[in-house]
LUMBA-184812 format. One line per field, with one value per atom (N, C-alpha, C, O): residue number from 1; residue in one letter; chain; x, y, z; atom name. Coordinates in nm, 4 decimals. Layout:
// residues N
num: (NUM,...) .
residuo: (A,...) .
cadena: (A,...) .
X: (X,...) .
Y: (Y,...) .
Z: (Z,...) .
atomo: (CA,...) .
//
This chain:
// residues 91
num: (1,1,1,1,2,2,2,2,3,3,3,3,4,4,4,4,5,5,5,5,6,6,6,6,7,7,7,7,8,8,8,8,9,9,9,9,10,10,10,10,11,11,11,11,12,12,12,12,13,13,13,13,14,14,14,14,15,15,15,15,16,16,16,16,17,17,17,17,18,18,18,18,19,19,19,19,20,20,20,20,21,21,21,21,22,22,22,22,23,23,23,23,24,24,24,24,25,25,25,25,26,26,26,26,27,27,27,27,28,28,28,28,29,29,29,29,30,30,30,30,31,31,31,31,32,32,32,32,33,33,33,33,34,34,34,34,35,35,35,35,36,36,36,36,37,37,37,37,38,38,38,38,39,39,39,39,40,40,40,40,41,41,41,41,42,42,42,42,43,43,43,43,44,44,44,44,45,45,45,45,46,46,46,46,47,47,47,47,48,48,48,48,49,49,49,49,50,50,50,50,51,51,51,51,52,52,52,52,53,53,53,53,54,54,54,54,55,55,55,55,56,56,56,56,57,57,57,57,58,58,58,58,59,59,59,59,60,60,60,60,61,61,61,61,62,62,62,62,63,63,63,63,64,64,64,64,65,65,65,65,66,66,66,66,67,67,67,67,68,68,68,68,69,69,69,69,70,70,70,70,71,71,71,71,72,72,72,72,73,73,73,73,74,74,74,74,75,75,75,75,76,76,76,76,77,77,77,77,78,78,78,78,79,79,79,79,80,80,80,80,81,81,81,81,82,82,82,82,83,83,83,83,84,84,84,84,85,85,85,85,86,86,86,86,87,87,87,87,88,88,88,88,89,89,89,89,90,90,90,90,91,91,91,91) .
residuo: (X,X,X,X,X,X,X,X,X,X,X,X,X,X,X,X,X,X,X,X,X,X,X,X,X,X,X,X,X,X,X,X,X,X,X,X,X,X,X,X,X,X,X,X,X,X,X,X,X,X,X,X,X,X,X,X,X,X,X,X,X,X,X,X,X,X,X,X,X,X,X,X,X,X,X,X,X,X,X,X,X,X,X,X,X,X,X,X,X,X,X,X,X,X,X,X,X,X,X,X,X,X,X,X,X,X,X,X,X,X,X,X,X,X,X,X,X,X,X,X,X,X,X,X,X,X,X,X,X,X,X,X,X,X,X,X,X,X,X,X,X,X,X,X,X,X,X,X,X,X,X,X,X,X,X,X,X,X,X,X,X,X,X,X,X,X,X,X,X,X,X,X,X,X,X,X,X,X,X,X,X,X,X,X,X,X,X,X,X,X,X,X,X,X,X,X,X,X,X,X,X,X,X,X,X,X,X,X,X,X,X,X,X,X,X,X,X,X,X,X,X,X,X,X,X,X,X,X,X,X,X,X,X,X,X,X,X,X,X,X,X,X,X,X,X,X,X,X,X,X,X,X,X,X,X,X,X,X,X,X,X,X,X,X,X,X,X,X,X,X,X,X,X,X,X,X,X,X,X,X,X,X,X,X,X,X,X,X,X,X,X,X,X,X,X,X,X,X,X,X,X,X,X,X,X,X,X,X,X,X,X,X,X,X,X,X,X,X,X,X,X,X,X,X,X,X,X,X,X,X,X,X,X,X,X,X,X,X,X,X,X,X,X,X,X,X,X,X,X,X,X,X,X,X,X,X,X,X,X,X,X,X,X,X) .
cadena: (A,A,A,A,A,A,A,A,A,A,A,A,A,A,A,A,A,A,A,A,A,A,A,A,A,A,A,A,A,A,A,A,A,A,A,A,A,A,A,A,A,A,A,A,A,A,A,A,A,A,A,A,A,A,A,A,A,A,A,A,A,A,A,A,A,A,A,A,A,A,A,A,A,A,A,A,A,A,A,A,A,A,A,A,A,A,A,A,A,A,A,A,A,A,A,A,A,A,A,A,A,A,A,A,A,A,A,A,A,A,A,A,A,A,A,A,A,A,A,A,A,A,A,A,A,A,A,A,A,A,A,A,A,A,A,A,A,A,A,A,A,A,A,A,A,A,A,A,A,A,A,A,A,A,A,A,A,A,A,A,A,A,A,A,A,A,A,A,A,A,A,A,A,A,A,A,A,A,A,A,A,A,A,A,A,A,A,A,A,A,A,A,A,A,A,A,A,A,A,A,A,A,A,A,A,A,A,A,A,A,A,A,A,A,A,A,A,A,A,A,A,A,A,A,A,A,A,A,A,A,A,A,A,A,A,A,A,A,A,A,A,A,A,A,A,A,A,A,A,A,A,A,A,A,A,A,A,A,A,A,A,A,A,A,A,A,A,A,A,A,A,A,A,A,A,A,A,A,A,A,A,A,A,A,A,A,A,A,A,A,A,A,A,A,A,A,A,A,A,A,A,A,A,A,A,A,A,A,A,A,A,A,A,A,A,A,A,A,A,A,A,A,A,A,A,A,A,A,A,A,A,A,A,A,A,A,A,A,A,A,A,A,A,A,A,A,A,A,A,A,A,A,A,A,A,A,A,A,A,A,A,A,A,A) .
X: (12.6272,12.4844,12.4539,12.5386,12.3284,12.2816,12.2838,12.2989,12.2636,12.2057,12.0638,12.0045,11.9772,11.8273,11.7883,11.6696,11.8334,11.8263,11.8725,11.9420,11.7867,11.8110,11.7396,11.6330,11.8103,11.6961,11.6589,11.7300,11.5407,11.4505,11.5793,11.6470,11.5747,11.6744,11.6310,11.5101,11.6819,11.6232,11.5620,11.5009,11.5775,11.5002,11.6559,11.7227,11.6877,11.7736,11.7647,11.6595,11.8888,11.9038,11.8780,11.9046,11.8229,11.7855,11.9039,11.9428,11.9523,12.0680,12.0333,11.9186,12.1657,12.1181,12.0855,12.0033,12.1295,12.1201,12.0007,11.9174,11.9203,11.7831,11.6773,11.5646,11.6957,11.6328,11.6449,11.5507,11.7674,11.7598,11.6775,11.6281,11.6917,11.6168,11.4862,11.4198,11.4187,11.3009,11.2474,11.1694,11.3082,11.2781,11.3080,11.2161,11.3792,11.3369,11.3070,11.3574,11.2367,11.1372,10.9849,10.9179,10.9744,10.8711,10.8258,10.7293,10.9315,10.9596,10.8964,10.8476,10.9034,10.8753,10.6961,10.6092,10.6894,10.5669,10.4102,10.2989,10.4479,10.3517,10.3558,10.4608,10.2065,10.1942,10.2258,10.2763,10.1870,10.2226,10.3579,10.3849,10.4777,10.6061,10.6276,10.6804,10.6061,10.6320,10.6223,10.6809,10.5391,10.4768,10.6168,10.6494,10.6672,10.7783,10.8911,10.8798,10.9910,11.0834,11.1491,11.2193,11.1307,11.1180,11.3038,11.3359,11.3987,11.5313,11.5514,11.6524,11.4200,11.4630,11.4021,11.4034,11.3150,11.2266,11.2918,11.3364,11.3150,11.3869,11.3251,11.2235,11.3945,11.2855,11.1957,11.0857,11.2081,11.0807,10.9697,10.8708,10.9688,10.8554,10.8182,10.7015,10.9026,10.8404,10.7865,10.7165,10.8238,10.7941,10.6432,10.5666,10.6048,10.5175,10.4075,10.2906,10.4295,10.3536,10.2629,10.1422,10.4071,10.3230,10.2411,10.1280,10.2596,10.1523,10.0198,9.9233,10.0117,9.9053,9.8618,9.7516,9.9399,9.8482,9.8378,9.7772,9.8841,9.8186,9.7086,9.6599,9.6767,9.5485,9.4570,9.3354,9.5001,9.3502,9.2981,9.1774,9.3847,9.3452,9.2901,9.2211,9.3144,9.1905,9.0852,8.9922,9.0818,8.9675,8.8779,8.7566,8.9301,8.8838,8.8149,8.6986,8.8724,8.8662,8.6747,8.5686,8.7197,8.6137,8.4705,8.3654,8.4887,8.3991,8.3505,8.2571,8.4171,8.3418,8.3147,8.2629,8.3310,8.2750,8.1445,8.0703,8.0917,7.9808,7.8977,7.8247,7.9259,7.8802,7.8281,7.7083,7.9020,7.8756,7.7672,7.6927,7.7736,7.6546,7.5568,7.4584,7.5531,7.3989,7.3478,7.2309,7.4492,7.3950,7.3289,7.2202,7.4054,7.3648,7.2195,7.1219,7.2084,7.0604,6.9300,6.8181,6.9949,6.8793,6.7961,6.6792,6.9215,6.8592,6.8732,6.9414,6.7660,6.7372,6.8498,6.9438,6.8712,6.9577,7.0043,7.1225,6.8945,6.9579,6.9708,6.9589,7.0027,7.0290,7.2307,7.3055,7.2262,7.3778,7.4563,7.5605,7.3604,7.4353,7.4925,7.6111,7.3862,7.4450,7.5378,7.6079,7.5519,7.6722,7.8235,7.9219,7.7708,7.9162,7.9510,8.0710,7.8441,7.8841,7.9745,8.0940,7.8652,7.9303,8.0413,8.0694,8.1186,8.2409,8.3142,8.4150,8.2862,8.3504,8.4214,8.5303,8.2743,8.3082,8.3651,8.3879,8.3771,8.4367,8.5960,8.6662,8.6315,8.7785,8.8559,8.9781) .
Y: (10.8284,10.8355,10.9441,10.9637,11.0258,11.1314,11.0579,10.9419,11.1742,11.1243,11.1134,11.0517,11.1766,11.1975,11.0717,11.0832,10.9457,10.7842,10.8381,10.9336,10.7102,10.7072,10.7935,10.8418,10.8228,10.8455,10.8120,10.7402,10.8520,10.7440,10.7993,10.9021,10.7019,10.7064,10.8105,10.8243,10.9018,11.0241,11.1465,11.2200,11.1794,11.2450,11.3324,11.2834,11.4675,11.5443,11.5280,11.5076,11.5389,11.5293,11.7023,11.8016,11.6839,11.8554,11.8717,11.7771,11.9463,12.0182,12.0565,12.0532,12.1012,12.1624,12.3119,12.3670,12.3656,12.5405,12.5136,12.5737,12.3925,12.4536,12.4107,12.4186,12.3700,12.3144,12.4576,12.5071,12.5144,12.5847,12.7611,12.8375,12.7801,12.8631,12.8321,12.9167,12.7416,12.6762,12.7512,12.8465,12.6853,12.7492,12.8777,12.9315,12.9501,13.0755,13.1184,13.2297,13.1226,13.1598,13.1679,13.2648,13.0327,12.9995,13.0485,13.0334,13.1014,13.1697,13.3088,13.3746,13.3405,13.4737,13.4625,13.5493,13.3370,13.4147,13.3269,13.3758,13.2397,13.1728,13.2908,13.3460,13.3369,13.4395,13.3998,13.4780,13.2322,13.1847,13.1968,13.2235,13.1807,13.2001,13.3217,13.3814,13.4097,13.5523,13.6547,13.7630,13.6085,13.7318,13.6873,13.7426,13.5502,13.5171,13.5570,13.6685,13.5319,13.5655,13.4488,13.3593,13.4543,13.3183,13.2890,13.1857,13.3827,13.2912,13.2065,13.1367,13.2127,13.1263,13.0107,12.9374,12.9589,12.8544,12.7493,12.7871,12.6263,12.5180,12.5049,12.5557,12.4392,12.4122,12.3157,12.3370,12.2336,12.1176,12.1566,12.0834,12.2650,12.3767,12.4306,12.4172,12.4963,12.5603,12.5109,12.5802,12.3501,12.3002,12.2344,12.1853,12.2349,12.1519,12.2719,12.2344,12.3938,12.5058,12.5281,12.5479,12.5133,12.5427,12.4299,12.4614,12.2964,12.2093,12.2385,12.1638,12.3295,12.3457,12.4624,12.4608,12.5490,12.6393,12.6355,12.7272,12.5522,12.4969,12.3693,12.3258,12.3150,12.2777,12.3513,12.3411,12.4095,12.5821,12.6247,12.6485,12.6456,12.7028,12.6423,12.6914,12.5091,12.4047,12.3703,12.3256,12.3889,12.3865,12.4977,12.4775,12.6257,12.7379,12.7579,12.7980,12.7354,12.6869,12.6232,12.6731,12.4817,12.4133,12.4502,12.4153,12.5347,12.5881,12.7025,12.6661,12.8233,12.9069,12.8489,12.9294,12.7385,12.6600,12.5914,12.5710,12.5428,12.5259,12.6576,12.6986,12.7110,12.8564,12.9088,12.9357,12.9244,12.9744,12.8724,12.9146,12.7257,12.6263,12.6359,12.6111,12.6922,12.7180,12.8501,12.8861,12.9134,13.0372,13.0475,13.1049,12.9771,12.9274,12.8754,12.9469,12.7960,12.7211,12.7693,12.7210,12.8970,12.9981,13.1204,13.1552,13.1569,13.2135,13.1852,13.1035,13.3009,13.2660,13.2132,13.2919,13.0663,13.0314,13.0962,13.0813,13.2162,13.2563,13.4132,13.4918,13.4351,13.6079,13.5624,13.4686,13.7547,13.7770,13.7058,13.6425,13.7343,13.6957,13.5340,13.5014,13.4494,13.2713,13.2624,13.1612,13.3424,13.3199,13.3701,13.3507,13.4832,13.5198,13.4313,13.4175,13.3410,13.2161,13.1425,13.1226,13.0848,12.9511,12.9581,12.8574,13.0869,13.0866,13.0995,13.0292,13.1715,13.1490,12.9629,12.9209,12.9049,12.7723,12.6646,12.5443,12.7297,12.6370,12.6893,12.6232,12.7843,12.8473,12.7409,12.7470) .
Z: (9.8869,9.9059,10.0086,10.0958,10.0078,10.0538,10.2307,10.2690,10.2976,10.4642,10.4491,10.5375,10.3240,10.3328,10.2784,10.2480,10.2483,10.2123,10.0597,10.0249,9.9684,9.8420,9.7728,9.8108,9.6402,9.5458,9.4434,9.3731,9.4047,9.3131,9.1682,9.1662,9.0774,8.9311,8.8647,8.8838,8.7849,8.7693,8.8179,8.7404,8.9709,9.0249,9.0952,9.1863,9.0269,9.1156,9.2599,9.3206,9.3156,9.4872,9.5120,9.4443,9.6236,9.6717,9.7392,9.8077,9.7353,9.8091,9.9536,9.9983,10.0379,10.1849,10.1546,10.2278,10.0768,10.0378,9.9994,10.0672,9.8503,9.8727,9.9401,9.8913,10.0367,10.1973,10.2743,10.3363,10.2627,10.3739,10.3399,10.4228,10.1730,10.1466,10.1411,10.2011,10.0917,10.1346,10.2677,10.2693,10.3820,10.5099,10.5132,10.5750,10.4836,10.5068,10.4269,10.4419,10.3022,10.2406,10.3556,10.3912,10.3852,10.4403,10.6058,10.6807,10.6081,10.7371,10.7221,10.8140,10.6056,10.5520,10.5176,10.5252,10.4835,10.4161,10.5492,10.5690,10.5900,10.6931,10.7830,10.8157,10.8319,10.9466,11.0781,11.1587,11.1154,11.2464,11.2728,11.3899,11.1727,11.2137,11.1796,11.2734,11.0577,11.0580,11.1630,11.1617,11.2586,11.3812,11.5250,11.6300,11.4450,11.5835,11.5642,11.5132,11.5750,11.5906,11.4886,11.5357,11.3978,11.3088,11.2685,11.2097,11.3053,11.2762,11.4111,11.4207,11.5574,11.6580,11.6511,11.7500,11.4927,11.4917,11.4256,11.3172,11.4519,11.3846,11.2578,11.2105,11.2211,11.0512,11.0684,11.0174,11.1153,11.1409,11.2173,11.2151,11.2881,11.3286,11.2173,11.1804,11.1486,11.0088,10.8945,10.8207,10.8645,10.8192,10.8817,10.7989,11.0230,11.0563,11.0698,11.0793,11.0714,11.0885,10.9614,10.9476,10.8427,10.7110,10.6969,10.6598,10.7149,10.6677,10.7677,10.7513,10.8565,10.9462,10.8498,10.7949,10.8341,10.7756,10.6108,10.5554,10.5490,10.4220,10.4215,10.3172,10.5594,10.5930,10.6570,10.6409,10.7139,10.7272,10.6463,10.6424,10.5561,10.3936,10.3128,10.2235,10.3334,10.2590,10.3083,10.2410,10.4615,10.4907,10.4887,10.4938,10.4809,10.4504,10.3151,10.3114,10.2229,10.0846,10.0801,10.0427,10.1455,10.1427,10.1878,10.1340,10.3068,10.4023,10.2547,10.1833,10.2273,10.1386,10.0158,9.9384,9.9704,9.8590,9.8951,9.7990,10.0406,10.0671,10.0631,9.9728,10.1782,10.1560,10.0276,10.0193,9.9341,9.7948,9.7102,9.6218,9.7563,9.7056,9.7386,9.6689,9.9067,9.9300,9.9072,9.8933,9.9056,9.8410,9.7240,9.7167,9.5931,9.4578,9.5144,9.4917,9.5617,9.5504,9.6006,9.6172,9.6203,9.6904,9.5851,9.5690,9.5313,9.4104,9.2678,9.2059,9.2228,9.0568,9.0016,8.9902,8.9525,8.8368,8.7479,8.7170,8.6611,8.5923,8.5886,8.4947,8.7390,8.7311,8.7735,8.8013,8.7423,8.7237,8.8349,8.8183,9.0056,9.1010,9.0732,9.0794,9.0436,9.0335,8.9067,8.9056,8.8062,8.7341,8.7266,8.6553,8.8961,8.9723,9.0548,9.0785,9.1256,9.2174,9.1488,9.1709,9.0179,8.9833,8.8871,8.8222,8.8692,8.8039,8.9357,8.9437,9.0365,9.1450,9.2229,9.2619,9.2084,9.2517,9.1131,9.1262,9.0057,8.9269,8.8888,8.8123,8.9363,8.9073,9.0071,9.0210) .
atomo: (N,CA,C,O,N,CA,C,O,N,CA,C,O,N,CA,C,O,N,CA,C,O,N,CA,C,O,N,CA,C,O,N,CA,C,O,N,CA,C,O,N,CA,C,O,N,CA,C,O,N,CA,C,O,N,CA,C,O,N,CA,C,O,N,CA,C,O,N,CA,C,O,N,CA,C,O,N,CA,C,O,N,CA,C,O,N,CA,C,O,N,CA,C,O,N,CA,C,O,N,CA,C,O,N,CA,C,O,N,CA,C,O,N,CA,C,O,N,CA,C,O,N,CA,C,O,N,CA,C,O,N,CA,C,O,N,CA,C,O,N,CA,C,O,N,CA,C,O,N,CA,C,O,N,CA,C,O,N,CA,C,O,N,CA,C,O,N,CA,C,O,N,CA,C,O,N,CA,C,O,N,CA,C,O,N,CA,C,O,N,CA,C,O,N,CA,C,O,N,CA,C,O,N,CA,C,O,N,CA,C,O,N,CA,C,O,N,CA,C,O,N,CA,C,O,N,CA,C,O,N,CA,C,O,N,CA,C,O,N,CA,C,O,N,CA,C,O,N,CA,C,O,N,CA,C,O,N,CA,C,O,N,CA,C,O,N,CA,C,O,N,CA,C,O,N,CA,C,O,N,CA,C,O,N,CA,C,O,N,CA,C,O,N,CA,C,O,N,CA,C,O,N,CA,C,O,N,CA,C,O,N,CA,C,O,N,CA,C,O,N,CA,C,O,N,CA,C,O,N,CA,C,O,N,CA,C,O,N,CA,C,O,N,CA,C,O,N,CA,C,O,N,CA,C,O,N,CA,C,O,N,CA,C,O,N,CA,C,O,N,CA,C,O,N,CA,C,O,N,CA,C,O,N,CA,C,O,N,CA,C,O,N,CA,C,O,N,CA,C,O,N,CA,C,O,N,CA,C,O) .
//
């Protein structure tokens, strides 16, 4: 049995190689660890970094999706600009 507990019946075990490319993938592409010195960052930093900055991004996300609603509700329904919004907010 793995050190990472059990696993569910059918579900491949992840390996340490692809854990460890994982992280440095992610090392590579997050800007908060990219600008550091990112082979001196543990992985559970990198790992706790990216879930920070894949919640920025959703909240970012969310923020220009309001933005773009009140924008929509400001002008003409049916000029070009609100049917660049609202393919925008439905993609």
């Amino acid at each position: 049995m793995s050190s990472r507990g059990s696993r569910q019946s059918g579900t491949p075990a992840i390996k340490d190689d692809q854990i460890i490319e994982l992280v440095s993938k992610l090392r590579q592409l997050v800007p908060e660890i990219r600008d550091r010195r990112s082979n001196k960052v543990p992985a559970s930093k990198v790992l706790q970094e990216t879930c920070n900055y894949i919640r920025n991004l959703h909240t970012e996300v969310d923020d220009l999706s309001e933005r773009l609603s009140q924008l929509l509700s400001t002008i003409d329904a049916d000029s070009p600009e609100a049917a660049i919004i609202r393919s925008l907010i439905t993609q």
